[in-house]
C-alpha positions in Angstrom: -138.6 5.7 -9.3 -136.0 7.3 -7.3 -133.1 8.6 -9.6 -129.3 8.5 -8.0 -130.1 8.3 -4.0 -130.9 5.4 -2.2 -134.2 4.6 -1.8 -136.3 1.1 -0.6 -135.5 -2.3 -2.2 -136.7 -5.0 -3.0 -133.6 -7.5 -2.8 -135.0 -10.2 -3.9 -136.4 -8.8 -7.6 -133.5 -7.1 -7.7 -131.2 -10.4 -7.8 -133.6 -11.3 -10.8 -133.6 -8.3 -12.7 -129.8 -7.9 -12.1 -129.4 -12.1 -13.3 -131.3 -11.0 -16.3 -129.2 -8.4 -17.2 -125.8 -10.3 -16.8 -126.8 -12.4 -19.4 -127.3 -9.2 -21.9 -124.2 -7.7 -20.1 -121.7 -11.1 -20.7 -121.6 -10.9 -24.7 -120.3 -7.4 -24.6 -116.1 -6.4 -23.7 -115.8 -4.0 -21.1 -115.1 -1.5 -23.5 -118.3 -2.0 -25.5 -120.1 -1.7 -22.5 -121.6 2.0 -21.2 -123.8 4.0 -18.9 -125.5 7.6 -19.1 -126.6 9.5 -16.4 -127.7 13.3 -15.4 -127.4 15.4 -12.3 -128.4 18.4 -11.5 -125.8 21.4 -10.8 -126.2 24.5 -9.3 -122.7 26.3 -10.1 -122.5 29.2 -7.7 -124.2 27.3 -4.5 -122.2 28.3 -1.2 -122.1 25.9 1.8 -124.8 28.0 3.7 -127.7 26.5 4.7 -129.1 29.8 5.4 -128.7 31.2 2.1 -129.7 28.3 0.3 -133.4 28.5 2.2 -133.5 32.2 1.9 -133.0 31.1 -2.5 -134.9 28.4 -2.8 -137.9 30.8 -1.0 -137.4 33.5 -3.2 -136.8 31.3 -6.3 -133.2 32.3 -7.5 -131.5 29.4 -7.8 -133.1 27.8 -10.9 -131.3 30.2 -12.9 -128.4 29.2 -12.0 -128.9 25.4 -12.2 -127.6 23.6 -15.5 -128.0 20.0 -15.7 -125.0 17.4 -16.7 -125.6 14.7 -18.6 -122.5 12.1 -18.2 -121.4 8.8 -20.6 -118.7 7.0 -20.1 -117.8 2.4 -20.4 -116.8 0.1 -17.7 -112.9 0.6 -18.8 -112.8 4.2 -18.7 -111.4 4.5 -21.9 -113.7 6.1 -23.1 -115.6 9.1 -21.4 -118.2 11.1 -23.9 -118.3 15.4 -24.1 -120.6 16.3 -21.5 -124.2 17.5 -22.7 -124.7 19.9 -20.5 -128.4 21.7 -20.5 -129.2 25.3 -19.3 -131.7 27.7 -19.0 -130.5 30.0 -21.7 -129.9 29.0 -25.5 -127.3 31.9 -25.8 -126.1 33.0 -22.2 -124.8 36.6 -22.3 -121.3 35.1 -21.1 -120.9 33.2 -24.4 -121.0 36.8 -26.5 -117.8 36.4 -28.4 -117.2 32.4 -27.2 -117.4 29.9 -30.2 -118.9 27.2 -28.1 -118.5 24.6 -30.4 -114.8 24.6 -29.8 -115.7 23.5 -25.8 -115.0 20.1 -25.7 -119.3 19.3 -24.5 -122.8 20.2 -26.0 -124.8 23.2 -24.5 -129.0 22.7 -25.0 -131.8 24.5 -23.2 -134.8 24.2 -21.9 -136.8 26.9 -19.4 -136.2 24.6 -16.7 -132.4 23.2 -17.4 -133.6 19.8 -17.2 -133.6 16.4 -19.9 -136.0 16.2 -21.7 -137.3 13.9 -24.1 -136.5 16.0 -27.4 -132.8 16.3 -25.9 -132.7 12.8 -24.8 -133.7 11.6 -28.7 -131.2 14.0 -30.1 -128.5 12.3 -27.7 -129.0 8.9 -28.8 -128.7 9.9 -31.9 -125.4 11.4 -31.3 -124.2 8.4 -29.4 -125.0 5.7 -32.1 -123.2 7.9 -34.5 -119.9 8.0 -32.5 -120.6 3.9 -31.8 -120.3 3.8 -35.9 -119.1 0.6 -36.6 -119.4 -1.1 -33.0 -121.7 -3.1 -31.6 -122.4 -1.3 -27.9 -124.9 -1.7 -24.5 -125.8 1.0 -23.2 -127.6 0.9 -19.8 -129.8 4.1 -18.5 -132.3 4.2 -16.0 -135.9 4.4 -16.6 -136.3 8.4 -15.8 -139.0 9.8 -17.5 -137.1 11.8 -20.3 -135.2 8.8 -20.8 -138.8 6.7 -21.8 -139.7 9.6 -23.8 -136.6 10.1 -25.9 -137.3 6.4 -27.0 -140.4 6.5 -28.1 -140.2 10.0 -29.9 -137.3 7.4 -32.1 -140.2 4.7 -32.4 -142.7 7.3 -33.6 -140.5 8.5 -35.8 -139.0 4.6 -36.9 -135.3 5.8 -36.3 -133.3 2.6 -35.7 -130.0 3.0 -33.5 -128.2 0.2 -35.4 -124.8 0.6 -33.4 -126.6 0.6 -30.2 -128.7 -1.9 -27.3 -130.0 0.0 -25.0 -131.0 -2.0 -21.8 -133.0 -0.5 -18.9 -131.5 -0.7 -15.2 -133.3 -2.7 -12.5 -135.8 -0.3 -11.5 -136.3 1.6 -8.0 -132.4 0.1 -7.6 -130.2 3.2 -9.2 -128.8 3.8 -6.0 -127.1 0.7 -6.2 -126.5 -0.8 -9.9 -126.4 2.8 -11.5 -122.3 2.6 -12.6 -122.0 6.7 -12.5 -123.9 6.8 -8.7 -121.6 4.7 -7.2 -118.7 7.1 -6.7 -118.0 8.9 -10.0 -120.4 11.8 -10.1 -120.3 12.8 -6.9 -116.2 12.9 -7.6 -116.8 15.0 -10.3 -119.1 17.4 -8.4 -116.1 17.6 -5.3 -113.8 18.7 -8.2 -116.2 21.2 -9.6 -116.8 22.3 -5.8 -113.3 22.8 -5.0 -112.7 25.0 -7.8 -115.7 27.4 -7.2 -114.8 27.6 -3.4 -111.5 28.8 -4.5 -112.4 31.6 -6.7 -115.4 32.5 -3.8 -112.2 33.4 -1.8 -110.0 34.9 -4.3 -113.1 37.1 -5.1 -113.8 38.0 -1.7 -110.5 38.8 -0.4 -110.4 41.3 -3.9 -113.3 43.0 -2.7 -115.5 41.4 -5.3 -118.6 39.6 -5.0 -118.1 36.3 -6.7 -122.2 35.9 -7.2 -121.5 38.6 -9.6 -118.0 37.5 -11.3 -119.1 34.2 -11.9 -121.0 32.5 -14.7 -122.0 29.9 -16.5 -119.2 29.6 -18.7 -116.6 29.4 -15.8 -119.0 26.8 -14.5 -118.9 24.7 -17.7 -114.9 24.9 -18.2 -114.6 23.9 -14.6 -117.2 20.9 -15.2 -115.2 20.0 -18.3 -111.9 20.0 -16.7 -113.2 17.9 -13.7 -114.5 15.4 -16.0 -111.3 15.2 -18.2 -108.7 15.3 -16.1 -109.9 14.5 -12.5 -111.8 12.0 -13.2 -109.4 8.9 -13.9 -110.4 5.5 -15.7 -109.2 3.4 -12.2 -112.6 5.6 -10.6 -114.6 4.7 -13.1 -113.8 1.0 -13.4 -113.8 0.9 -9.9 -117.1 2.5 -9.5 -118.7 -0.4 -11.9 -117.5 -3.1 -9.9 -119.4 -1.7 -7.0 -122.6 -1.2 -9.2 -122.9 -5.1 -9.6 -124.1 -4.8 -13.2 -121.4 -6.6 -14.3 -121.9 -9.8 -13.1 -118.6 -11.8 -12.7 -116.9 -9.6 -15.1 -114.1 -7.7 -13.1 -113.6 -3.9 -14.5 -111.3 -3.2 -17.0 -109.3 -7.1 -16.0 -110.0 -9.8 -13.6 -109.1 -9.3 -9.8 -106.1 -11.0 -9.4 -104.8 -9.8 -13.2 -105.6 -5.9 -11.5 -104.4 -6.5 -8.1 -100.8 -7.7 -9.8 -100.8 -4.7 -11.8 -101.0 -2.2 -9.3 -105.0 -1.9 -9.5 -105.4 -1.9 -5.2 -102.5 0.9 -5.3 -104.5 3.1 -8.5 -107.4 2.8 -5.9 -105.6 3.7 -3.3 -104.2 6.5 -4.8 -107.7 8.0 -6.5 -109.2 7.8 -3.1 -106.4 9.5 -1.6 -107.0 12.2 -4.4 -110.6 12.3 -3.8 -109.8 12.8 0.6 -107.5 15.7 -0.4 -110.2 17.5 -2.8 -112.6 17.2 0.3 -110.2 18.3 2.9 -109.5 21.8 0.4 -113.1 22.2 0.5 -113.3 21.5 3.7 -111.0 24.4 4.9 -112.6 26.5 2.3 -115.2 26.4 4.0 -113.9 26.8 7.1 -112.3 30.2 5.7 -115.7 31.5 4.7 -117.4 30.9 7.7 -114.3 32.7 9.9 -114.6 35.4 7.2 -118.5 35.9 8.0 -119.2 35.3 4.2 -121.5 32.1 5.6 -124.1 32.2 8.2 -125.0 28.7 8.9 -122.1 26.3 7.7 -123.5 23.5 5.8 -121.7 19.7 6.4 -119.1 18.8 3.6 -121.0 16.2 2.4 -124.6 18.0 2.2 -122.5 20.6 -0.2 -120.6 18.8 -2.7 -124.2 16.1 -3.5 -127.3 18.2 -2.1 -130.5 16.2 -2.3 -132.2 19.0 -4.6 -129.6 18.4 -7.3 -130.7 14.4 -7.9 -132.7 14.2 -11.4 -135.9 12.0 -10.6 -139.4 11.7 -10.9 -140.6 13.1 -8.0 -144.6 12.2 -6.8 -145.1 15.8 -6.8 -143.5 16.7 -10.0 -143.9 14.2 -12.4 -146.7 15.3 -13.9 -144.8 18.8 -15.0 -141.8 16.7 -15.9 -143.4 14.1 -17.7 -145.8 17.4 -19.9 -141.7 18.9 -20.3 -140.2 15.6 -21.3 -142.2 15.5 -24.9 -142.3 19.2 -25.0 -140.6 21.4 -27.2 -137.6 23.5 -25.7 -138.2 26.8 -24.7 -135.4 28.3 -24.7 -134.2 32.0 -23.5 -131.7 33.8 -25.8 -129.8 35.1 -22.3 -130.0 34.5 -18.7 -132.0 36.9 -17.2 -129.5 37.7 -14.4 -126.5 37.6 -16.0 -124.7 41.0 -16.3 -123.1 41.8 -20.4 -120.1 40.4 -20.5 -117.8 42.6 -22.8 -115.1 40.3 -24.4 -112.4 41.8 -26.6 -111.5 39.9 -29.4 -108.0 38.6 -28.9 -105.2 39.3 -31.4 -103.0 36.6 -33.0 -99.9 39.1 -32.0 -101.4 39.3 -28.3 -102.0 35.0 -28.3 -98.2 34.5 -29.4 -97.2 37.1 -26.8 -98.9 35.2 -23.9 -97.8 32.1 -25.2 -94.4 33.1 -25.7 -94.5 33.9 -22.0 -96.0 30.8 -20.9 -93.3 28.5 -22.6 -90.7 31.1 -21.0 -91.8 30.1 -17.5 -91.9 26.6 -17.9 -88.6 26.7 -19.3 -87.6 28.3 -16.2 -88.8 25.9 -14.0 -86.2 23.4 -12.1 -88.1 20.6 -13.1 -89.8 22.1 -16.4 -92.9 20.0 -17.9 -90.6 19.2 -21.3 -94.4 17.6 -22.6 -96.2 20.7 -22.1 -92.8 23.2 -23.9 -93.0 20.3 -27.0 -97.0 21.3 -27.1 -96.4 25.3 -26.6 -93.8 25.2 -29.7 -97.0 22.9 -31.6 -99.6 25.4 -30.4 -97.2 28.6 -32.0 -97.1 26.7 -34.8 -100.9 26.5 -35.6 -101.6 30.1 -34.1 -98.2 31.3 -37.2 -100.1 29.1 -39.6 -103.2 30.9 -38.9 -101.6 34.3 -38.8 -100.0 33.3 -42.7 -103.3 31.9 -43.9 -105.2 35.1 -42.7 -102.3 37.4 -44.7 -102.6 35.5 -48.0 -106.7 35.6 -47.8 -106.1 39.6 -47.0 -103.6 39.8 -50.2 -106.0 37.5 -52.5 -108.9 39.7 -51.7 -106.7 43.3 -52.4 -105.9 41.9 -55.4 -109.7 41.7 -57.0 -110.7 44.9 -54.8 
């Protein structure tokens, strides 16, 4: 089963399987309706075909792969924290990081990769945050994804807010919701970023293979996801995967086209052409700069084949042994220099924040949002400063 590329199929099973599933899909509002899916990532991969052979020989890059586990509904409404899985349970760049206060989950395996202990642990999440709703939840049949199941039926853990439905098999490449536009969006945002520090890094003198890590990587992913990624994408993207049936995104056609839907689509894919273009002459700049040999195409870069999450012929055996094993997790990537990060004082937060607001003020056209949630944030940060002076004069008084 190919996972999130297109592959041979059969048409005519698929028109049955996908009949069959309309008429789980058609109870459900398109808010109550969701999809999961993973992709691999490697986060400091330049555009050089070149290099990438000369890694991939020697074996480098698997450290620094992560995988990304995505959930979001049809209406974009409501997209999940990213699970993201690495090769490290403690990465040396998270020394002096509470990680919990990242808006995503970190896990880890020796090989970055779902597995079916992860997978389990997921659902379980999920049908906790579905407390209360009744939701469909459609996954592919990767192998991780069979094997979190049954570890719940061995264990007889019922996810009562829950239905999950498999997709069509062999079909992801064309009824998978996330695959039909929306990750590969994600990576081009994630892509564009890293390009741009590359350069910044370069032209400082500094190697950015160094500089970078994993915790850049994930507040770049996290951002991408949040902000980039808008619910007209999303919706849009389900409509293409055909899963819906005659259910129309987040409205019916003509209800979306009258209320600016074309023009929101318009306007995402004219987002998504500029991201390209940037990494486009980012990559342009490194080749002119001699920082890449052999200039890899745009679109080979932002989606490389070797990222896809499948069950590969050759592979599955490994993955399927990993998939109902037990994680074994480093403490720190083995490449990863210390990271030494000074604690930061409340004095030295209200400084920089004080700062911040001051530019915006500034500003011809100021962001009045962002000053009202400046003068918000000082006020947590002084409410923290008064509650850490009263715990300090409690505990003088019994010492």
């Amino acid at each position: 089963m190919r996972h999130g590329e297109s592959a041979s199929v059969d048409m005519e099973a698929l028109e049955i399987s996908l009949y069959t599933l309309y008429t789980i899909v058609q109870p459900y509002a398109n808010d109550d309706i969701y999809n999961m899916d993973e992709t691999g990532l490697y986060w400091k991969a330049r555009p050089d075909r070149t290099l990438a052979s000369e890694e991939i020989a020697g074996g480098k890059k698997e450290k620094a792969r992560i995988t990304a586990n995505f959930c979001c509904n049809v209406t974009g409404s409501d997209k999940l924290p990213v699970w993201f899985i690495g090769t490290a349970k403690k990465p040396r760049c998270f020394k002096g990081i509470n990680i919990k206060n990242l808006d995503l989950v970190w896990r880890a395996n020796k090989k970055a990769w779902m597995t079916g202990k992860i997978f389990r642990e997921w659902l379980i999440w999920f049908n906790r945050r579905m407390t209360g709703r009744q939701v469909l939840l459609l996954i592919d049949g990767f192998s991780a994804h069979e094997a979190g199941l049954d570890l719940l039926k061995e264990e007889d853990i019922e996810l009562t807010n829950i239905n999950v439905q498999l997709l069509p098999a062999n079909a992801t490449s064309i009824c998978q919701p996330l695959d039909q536009g929306i990750i590969h969006a994600w990576k081009a945002y994630y892509r564009r970023r890293w390009l741009k520090f590359a350069l910044q890094e370069f032209e400082a003198e500094r190697d950015p293979d160094k500089s970078m890590n994993v915790l850049k990587a994930l507040r770049w992913g996290i951002t991408a996801w949040n902000e980039d990624i808008t619910s007209t994408t999303i919706a849009n993207c389900w409509l293409k995967s055909r899963v819906l049936g005659p259910k129309y995104g987040p409205q019916t056609r003509p209800e979306a086209e009258k209320n600016g839907w074309k023009e929101a689509v318009q306007q995402d894919d004219i987002q998504i052409k500029e991201t390209i273009n940037e990494i486009q002459d980012s990559i342009q700049k490194l080749s002119d700069s001699g920082r890449i040999r052999d200039m890899m195409s745009i679109s080979q870069f932002i989606n490389p084949t070797n990222e896809i999450v499948d069950d590969e012929d050759d592979e599955i055996l490994e993955k399927v042994i990993e998939a109902y094993a037990e994680g074994n997790e480093r403490d720190h990537e083995t490449d990863e220099e210390e990271i030494n990060i000074t604690p930061v004082r409340i004095s030295e937060a209200l400084t920089a924040l004080s700062q911040l607001r001051l530019y915006e003020e500034q500003q011809e056209y100021g962001d009045k949002e962002l000053i009202r949630r400046l003068n918000h944030f000082e006020q947590i940060i002084r409410a923290r400063e008064a509650g850490g002076m009263q715990q300090r004069t409690i505990t003088s008084y019994f010492s």
